[in-house]
HTML snippet that shows the backbone in 3Dmol.js (N, CA, C, O; Angstrom):
<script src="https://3Dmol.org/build/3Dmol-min.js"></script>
<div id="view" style="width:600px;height:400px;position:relative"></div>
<script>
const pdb = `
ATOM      1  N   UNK A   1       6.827  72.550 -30.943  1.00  0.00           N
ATOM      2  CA  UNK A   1       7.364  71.288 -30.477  1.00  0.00           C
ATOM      3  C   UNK A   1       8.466  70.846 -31.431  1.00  0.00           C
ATOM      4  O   UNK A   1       8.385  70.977 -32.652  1.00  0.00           O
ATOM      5  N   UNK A   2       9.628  70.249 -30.709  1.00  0.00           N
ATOM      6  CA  UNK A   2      10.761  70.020 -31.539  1.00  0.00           C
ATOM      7  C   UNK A   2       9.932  68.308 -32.370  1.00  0.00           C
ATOM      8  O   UNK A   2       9.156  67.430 -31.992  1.00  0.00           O
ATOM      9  N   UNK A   3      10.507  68.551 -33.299  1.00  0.00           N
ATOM     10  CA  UNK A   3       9.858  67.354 -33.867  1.00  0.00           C
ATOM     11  C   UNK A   3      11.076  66.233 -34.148  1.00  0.00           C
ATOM     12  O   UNK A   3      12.086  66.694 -34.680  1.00  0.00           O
ATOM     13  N   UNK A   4      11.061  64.599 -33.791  1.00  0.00           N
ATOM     14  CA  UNK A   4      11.981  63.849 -33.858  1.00  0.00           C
ATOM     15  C   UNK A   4      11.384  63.539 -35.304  1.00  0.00           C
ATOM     16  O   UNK A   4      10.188  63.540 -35.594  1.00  0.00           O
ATOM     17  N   UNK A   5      12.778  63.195 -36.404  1.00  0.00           N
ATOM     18  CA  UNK A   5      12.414  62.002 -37.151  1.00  0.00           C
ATOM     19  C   UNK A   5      11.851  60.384 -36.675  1.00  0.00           C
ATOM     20  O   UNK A   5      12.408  59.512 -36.007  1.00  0.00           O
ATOM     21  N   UNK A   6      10.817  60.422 -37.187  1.00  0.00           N
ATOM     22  CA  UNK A   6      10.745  58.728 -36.900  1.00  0.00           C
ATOM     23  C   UNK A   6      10.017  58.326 -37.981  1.00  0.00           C
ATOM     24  O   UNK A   6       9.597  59.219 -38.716  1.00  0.00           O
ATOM     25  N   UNK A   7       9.796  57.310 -38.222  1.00  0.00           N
ATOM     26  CA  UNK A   7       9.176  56.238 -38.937  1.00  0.00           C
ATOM     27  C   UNK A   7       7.561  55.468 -38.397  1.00  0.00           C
ATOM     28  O   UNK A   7       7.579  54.499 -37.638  1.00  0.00           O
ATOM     29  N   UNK A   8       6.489  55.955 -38.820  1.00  0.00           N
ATOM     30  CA  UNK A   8       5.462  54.881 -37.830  1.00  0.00           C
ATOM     31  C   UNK A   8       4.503  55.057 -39.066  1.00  0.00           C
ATOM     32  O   UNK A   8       4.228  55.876 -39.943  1.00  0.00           O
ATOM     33  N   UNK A   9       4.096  53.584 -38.537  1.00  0.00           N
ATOM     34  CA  UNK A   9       3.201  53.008 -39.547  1.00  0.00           C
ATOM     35  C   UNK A   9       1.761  52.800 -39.106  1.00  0.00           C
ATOM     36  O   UNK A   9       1.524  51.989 -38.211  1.00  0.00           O
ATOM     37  N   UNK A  10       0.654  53.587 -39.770  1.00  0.00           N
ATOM     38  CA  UNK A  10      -0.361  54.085 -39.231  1.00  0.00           C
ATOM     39  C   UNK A  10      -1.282  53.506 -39.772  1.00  0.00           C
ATOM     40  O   UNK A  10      -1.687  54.099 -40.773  1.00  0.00           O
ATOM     41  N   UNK A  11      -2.115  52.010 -39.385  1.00  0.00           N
ATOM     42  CA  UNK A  11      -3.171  52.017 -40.573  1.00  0.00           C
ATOM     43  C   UNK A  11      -4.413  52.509 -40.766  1.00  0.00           C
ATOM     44  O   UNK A  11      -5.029  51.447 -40.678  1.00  0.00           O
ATOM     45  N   UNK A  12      -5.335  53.421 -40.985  1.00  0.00           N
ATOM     46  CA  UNK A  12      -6.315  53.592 -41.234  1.00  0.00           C
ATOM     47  C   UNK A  12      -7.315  53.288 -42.341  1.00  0.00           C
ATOM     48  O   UNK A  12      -6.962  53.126 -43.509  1.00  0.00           O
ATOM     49  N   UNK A  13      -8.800  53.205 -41.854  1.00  0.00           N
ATOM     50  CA  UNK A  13      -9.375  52.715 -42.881  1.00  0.00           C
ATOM     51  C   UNK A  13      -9.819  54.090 -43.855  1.00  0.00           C
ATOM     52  O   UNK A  13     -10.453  54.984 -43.294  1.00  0.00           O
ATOM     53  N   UNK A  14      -9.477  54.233 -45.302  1.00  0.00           N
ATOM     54  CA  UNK A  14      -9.279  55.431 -45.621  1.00  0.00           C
ATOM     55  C   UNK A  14     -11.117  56.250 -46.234  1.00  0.00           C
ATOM     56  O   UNK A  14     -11.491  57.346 -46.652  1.00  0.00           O
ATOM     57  N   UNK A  15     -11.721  54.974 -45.948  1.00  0.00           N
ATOM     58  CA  UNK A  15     -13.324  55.176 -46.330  1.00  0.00           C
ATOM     59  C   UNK A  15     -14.044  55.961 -45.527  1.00  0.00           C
ATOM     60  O   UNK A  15     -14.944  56.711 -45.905  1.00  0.00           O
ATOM     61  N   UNK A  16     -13.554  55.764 -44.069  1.00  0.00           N
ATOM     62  CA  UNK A  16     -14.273  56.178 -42.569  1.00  0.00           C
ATOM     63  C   UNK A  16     -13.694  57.372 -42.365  1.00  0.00           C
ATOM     64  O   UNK A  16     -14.346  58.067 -41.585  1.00  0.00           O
ATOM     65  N   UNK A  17     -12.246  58.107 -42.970  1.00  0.00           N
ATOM     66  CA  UNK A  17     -11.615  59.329 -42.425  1.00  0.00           C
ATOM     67  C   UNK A  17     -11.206  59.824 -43.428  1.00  0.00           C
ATOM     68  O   UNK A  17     -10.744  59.214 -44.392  1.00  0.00           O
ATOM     69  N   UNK A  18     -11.379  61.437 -43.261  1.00  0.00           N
ATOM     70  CA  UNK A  18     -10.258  62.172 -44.265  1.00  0.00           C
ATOM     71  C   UNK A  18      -9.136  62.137 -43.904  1.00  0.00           C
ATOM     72  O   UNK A  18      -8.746  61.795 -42.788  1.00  0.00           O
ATOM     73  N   UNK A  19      -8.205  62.646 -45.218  1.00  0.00           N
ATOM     74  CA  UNK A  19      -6.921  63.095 -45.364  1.00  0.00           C
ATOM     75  C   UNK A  19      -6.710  64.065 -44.030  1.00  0.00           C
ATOM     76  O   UNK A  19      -5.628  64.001 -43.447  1.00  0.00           O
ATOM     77  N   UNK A  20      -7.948  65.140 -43.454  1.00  0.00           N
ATOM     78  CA  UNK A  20      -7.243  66.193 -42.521  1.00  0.00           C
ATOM     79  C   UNK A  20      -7.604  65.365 -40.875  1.00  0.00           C
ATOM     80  O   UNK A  20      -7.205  65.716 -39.764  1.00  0.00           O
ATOM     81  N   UNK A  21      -8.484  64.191 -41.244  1.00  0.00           N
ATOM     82  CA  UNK A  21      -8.839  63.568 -39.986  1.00  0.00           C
ATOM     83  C   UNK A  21      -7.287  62.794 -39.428  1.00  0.00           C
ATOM     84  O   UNK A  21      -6.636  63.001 -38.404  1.00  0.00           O
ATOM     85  N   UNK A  22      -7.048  61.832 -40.594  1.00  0.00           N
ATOM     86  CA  UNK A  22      -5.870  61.610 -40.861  1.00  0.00           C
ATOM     87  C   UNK A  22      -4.522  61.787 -40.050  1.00  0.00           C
ATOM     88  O   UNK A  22      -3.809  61.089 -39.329  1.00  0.00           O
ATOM     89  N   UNK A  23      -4.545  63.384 -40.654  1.00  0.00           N
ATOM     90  CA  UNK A  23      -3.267  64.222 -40.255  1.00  0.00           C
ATOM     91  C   UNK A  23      -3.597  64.530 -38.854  1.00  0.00           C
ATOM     92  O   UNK A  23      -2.658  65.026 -38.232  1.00  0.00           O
ATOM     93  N   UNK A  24      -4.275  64.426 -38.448  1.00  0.00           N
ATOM     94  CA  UNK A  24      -4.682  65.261 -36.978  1.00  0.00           C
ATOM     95  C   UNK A  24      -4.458  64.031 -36.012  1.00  0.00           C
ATOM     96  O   UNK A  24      -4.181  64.253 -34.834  1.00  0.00           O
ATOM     97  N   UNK A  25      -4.600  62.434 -36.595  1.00  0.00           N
ATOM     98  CA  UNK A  25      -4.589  61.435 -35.675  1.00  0.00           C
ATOM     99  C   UNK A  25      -2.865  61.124 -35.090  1.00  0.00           C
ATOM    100  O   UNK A  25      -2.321  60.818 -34.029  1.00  0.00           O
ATOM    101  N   UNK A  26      -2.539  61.360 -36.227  1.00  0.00           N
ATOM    102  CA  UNK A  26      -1.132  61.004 -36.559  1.00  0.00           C
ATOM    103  C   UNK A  26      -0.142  62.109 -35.531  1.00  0.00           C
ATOM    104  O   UNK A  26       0.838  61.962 -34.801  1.00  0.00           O
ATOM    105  N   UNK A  27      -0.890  63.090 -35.887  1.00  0.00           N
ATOM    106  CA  UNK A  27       0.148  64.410 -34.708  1.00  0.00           C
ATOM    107  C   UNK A  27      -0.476  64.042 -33.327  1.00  0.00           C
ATOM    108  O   UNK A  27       0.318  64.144 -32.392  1.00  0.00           O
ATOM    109  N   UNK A  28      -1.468  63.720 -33.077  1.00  0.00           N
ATOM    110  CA  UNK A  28      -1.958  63.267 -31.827  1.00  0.00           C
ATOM    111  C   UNK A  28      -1.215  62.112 -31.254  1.00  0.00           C
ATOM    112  O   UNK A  28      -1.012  62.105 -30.039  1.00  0.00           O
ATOM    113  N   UNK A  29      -0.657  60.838 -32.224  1.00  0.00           N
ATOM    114  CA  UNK A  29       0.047  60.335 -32.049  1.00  0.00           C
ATOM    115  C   UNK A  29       1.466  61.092 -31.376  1.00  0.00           C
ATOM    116  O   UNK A  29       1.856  61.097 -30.209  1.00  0.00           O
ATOM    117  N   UNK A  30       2.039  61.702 -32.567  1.00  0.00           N
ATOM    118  CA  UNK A  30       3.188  61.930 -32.185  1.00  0.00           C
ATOM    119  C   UNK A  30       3.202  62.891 -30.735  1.00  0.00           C
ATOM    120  O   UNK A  30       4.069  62.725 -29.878  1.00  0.00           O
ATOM    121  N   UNK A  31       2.327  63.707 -30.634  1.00  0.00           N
ATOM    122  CA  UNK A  31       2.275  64.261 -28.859  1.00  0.00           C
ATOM    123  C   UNK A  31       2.355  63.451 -27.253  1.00  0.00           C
ATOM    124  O   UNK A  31       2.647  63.710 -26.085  1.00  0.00           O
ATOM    125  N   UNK A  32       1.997  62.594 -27.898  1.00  0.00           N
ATOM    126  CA  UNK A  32       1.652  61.184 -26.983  1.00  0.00           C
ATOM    127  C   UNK A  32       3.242  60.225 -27.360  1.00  0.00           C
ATOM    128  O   UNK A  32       3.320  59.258 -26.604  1.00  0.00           O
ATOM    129  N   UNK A  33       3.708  60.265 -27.742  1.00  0.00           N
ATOM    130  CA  UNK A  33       5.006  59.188 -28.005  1.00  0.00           C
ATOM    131  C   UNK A  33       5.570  60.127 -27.312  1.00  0.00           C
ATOM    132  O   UNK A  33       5.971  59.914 -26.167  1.00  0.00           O
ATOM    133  N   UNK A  34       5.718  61.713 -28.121  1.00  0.00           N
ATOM    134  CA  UNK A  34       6.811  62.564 -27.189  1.00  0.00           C
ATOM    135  C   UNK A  34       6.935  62.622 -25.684  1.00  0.00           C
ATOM    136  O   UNK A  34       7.918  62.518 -24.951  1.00  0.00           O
ATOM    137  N   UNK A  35       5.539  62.836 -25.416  1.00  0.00           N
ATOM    138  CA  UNK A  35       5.418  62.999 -23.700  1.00  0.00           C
ATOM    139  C   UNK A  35       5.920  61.183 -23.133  1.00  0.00           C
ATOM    140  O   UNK A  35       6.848  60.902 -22.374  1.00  0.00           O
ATOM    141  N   UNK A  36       5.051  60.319 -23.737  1.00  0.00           N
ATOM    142  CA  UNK A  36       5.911  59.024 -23.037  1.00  0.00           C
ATOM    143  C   UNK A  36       7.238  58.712 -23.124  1.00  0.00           C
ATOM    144  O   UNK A  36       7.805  57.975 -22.318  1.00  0.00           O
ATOM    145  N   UNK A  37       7.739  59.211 -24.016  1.00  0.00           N
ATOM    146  CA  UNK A  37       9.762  58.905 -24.039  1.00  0.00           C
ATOM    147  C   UNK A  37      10.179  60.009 -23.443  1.00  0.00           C
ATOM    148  O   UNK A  37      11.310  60.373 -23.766  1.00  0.00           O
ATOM    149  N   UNK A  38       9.621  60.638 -22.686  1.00  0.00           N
ATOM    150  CA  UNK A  38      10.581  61.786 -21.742  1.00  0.00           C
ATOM    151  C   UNK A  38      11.437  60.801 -20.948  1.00  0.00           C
ATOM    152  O   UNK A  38      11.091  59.674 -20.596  1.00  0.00           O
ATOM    153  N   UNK A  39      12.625  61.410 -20.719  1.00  0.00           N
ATOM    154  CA  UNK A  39      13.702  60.859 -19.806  1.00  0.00           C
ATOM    155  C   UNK A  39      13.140  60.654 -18.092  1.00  0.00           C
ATOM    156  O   UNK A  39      13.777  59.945 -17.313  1.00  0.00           O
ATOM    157  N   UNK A  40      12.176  61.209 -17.779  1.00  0.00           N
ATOM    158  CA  UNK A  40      12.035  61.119 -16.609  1.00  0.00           C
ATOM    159  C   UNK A  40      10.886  60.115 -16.613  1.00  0.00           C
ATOM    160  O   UNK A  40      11.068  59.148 -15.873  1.00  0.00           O
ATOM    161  N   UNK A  41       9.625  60.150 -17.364  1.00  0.00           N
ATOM    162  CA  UNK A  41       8.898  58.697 -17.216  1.00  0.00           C
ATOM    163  C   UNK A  41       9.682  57.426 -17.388  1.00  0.00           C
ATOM    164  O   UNK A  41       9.503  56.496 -16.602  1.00  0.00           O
ATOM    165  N   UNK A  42      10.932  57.301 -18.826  1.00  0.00           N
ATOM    166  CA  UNK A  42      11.530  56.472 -18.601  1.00  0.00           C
ATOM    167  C   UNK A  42      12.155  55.647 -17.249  1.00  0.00           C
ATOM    168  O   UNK A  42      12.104  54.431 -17.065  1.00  0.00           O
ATOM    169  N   UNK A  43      12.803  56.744 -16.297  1.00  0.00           N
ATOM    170  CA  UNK A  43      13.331  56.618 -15.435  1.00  0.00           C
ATOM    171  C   UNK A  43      12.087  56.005 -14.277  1.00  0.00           C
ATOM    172  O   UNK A  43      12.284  55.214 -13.355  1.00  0.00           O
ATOM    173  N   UNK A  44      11.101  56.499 -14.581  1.00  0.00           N
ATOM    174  CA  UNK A  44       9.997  56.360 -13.667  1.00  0.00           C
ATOM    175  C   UNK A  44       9.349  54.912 -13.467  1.00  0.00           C
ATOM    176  O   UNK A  44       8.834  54.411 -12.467  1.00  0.00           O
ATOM    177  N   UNK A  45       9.566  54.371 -14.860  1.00  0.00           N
ATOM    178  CA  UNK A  45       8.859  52.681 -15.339  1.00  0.00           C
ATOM    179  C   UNK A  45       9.808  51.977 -15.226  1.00  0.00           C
ATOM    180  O   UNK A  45       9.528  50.793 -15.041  1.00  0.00           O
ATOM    181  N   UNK A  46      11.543  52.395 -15.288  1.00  0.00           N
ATOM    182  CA  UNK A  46      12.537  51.346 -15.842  1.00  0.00           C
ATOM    183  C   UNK A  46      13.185  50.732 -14.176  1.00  0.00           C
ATOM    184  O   UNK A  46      12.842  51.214 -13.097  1.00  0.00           O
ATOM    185  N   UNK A  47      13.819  49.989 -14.295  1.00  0.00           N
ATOM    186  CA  UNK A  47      15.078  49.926 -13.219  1.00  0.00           C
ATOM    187  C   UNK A  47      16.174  49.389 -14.040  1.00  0.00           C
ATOM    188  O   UNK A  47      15.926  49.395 -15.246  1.00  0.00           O
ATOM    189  N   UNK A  48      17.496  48.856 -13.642  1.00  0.00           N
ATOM    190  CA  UNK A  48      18.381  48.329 -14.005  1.00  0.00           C
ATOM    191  C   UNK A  48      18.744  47.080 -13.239  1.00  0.00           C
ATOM    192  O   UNK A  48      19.076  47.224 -12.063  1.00  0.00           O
ATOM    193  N   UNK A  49      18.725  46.136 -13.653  1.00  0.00           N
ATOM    194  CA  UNK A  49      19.515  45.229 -13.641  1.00  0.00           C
ATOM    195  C   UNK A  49      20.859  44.274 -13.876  1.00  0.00           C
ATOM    196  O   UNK A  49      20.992  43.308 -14.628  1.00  0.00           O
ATOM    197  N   UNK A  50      22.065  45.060 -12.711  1.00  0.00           N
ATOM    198  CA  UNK A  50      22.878  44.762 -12.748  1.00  0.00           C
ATOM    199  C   UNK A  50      23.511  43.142 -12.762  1.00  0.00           C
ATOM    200  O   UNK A  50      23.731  42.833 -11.591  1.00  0.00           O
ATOM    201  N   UNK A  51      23.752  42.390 -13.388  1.00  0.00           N
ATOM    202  CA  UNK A  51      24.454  41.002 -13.206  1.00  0.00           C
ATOM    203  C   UNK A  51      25.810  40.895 -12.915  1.00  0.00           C
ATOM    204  O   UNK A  51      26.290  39.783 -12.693  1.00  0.00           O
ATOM    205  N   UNK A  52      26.602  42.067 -12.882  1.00  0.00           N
ATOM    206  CA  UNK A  52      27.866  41.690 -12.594  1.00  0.00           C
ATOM    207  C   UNK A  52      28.268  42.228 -11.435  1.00  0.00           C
ATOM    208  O   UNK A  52      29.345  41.985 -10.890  1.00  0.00           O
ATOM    209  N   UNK A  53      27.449  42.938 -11.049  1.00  0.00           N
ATOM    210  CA  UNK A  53      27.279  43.315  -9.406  1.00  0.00           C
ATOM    211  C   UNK A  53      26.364  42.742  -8.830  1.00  0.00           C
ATOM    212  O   UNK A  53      26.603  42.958  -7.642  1.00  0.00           O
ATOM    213  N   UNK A  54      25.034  41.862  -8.921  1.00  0.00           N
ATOM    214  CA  UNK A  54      24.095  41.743  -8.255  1.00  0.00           C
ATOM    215  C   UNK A  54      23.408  42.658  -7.769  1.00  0.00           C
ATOM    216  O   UNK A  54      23.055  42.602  -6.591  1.00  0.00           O
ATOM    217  N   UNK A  55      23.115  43.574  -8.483  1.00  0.00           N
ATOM    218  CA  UNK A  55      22.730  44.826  -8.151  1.00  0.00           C
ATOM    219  C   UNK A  55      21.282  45.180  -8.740  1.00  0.00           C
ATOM    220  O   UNK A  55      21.031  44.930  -9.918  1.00  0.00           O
ATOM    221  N   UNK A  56      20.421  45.715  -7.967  1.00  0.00           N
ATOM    222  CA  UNK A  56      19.167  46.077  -8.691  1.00  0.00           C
ATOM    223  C   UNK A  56      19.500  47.933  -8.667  1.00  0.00           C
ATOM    224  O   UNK A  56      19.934  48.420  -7.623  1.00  0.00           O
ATOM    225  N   UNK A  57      19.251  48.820  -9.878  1.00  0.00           N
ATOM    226  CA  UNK A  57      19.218  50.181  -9.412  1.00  0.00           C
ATOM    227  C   UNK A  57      18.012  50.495  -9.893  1.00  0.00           C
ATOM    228  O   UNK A  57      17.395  50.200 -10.917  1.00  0.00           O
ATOM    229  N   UNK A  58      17.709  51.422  -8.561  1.00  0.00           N
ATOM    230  CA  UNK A  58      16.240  52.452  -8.826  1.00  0.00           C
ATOM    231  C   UNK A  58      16.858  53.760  -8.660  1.00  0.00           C
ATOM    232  O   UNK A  58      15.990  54.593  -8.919  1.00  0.00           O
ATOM    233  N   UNK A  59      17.550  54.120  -8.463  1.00  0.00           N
ATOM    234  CA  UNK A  59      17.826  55.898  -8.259  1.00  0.00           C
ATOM    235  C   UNK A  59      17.969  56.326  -9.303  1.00  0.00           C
ATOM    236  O   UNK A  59      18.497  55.646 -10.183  1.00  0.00           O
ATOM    237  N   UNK A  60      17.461  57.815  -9.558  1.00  0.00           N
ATOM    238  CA  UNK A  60      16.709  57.935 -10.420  1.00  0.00           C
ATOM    239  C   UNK A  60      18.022  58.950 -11.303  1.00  0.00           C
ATOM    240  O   UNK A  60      17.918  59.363 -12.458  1.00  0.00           O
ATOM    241  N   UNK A  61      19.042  59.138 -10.501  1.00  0.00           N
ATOM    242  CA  UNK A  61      20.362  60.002 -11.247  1.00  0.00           C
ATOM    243  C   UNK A  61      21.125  59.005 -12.218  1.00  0.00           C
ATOM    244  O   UNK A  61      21.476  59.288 -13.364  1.00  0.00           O
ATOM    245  N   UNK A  62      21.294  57.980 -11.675  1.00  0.00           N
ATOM    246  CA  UNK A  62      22.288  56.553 -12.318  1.00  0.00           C
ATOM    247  C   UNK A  62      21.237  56.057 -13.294  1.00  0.00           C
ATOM    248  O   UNK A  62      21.685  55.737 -14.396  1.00  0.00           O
ATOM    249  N   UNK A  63      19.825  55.918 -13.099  1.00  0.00           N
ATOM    250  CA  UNK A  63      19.314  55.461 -13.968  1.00  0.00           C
ATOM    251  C   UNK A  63      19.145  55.910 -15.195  1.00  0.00           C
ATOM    252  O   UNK A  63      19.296  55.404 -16.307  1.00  0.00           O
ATOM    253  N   UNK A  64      18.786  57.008 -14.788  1.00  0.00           N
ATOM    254  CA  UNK A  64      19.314  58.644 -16.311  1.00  0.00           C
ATOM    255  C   UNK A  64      20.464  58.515 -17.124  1.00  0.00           C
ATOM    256  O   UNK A  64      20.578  58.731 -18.331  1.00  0.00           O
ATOM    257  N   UNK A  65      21.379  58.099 -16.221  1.00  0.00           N
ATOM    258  CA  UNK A  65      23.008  58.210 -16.379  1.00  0.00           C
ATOM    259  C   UNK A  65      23.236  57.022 -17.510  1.00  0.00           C
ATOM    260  O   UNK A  65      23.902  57.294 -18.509  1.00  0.00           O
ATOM    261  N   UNK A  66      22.608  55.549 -17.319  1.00  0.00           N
ATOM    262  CA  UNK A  66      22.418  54.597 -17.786  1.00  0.00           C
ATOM    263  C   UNK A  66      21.947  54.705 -18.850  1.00  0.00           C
ATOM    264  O   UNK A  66      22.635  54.577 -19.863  1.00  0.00           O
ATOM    265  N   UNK A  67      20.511  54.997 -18.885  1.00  0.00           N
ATOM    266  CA  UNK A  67      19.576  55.277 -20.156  1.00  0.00           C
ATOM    267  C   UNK A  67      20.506  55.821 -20.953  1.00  0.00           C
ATOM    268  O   UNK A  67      20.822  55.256 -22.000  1.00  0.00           O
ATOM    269  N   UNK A  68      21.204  57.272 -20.470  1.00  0.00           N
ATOM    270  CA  UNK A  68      21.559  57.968 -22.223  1.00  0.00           C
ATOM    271  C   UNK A  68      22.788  56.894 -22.564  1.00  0.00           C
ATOM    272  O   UNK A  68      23.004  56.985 -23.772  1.00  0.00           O
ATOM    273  N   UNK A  69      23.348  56.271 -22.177  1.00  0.00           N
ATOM    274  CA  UNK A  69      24.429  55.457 -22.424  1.00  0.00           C
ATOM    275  C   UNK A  69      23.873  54.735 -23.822  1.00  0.00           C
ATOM    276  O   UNK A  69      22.805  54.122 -23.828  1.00  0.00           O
ATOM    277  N   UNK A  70      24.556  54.847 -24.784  1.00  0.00           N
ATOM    278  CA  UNK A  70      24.740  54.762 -26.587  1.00  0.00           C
ATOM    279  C   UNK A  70      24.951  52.925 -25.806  1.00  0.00           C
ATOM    280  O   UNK A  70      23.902  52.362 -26.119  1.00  0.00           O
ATOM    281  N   UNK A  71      25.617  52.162 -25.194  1.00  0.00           N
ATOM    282  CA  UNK A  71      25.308  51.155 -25.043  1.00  0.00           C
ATOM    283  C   UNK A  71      25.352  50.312 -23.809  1.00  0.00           C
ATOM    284  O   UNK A  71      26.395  50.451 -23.169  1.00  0.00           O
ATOM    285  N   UNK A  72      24.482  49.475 -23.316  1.00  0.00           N
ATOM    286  CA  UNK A  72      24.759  49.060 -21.820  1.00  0.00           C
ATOM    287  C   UNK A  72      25.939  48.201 -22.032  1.00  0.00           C
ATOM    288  O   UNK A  72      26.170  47.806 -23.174  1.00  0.00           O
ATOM    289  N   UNK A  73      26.977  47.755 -20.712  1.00  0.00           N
ATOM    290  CA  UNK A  73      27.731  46.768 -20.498  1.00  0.00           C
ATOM    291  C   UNK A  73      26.822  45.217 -20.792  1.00  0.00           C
ATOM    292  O   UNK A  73      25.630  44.959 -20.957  1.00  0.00           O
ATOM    293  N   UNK A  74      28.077  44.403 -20.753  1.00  0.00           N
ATOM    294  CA  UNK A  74      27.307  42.705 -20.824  1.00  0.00           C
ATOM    295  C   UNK A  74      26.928  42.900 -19.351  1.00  0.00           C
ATOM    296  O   UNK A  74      27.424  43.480 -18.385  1.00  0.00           O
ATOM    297  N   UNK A  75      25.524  41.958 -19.667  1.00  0.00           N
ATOM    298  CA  UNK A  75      24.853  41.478 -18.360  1.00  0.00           C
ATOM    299  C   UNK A  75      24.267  42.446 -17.388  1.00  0.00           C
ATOM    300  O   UNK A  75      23.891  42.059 -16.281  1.00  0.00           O
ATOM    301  N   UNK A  76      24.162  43.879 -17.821  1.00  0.00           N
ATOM    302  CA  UNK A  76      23.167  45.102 -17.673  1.00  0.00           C
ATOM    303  C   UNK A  76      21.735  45.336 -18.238  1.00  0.00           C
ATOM    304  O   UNK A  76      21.383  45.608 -19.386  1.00  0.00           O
ATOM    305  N   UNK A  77      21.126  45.182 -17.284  1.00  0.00           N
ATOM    306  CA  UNK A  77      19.772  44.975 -18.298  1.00  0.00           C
ATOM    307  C   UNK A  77      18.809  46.525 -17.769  1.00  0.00           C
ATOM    308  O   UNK A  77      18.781  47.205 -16.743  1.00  0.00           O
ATOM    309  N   UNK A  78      18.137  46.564 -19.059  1.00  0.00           N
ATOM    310  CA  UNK A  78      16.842  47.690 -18.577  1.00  0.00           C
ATOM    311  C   UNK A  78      15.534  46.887 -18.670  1.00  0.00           C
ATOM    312  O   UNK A  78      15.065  46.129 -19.520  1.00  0.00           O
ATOM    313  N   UNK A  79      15.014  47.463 -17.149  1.00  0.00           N
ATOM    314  CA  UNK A  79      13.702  46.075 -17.352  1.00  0.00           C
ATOM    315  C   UNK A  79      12.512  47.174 -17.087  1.00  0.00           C
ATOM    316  O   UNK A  79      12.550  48.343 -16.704  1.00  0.00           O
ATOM    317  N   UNK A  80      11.615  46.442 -17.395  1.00  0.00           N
ATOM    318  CA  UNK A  80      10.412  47.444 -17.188  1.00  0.00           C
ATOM    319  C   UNK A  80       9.357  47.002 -15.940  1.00  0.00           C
ATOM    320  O   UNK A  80       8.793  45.908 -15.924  1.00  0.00           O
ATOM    321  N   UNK A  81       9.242  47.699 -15.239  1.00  0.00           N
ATOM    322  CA  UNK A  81       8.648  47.674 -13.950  1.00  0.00           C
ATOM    323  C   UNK A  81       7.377  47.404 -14.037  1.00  0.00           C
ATOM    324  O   UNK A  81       6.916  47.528 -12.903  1.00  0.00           O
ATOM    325  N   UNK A  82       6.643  47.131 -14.701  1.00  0.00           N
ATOM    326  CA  UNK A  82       5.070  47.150 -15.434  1.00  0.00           C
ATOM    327  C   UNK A  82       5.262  46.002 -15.674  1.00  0.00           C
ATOM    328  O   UNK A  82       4.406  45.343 -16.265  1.00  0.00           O
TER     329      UNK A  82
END
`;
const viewer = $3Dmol.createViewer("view");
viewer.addModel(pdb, "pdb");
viewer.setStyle({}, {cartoon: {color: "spectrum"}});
viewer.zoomTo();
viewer.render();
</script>
C-alpha cells in the first residue's frame, strides 16, 4: 500500500496496550482513512454547490473534476450529503 504522509493523533491508554497492539491499531487506522478518501466515495457522499449558477451538481465526472481542483471558485461549495 502506497503510504500518504499524514499527521494523526492517536490517544491510547498505554497501561491496557502494547507498543505492537499499538502499532497494529494505528495501521488499521490508516487502511480505513485510505479506503474512505478514495476519489470515488468522495464523489459518492459529496455534491457541489454552485452559487453563481444556481446550480446543484451530482454527476459524478464534474464532481471528480471539482474535487481535484487545488481550489474551488467564490461561492462553490462542497457539501456533504450525510
Amino acid at each position: 500500500m502506497n503510504r500518504i504522509n499524514r499527521d494523526l493523533l492517536v490517544l491510547f491508554n498505554q497501561e491496557l496496550m502494547s507498543p505492537k497492539a499499538m502499532e497494529n491499531e494505528v495501521e488499521l487506522l490508516h487502511e480505513l482513512l485510505f479506503t474512505v478518501e478514495r476519489l470515488e466515495n468522495l464523489v459518492t457522499a459529496h455534491e457541489i454547490i454552485d452559487l453563481n449558477k444556481y446550480k446543484i451538481i451530482n454527476k459524478e465526472i464534474t464532481l471528480s473534476k471539482i474535487i481535484r481542483l487545488q481550489e474551488l471558485k467564490p461561492f462553490v461549495f462542497l457539501n456533504c450529503k450525510n
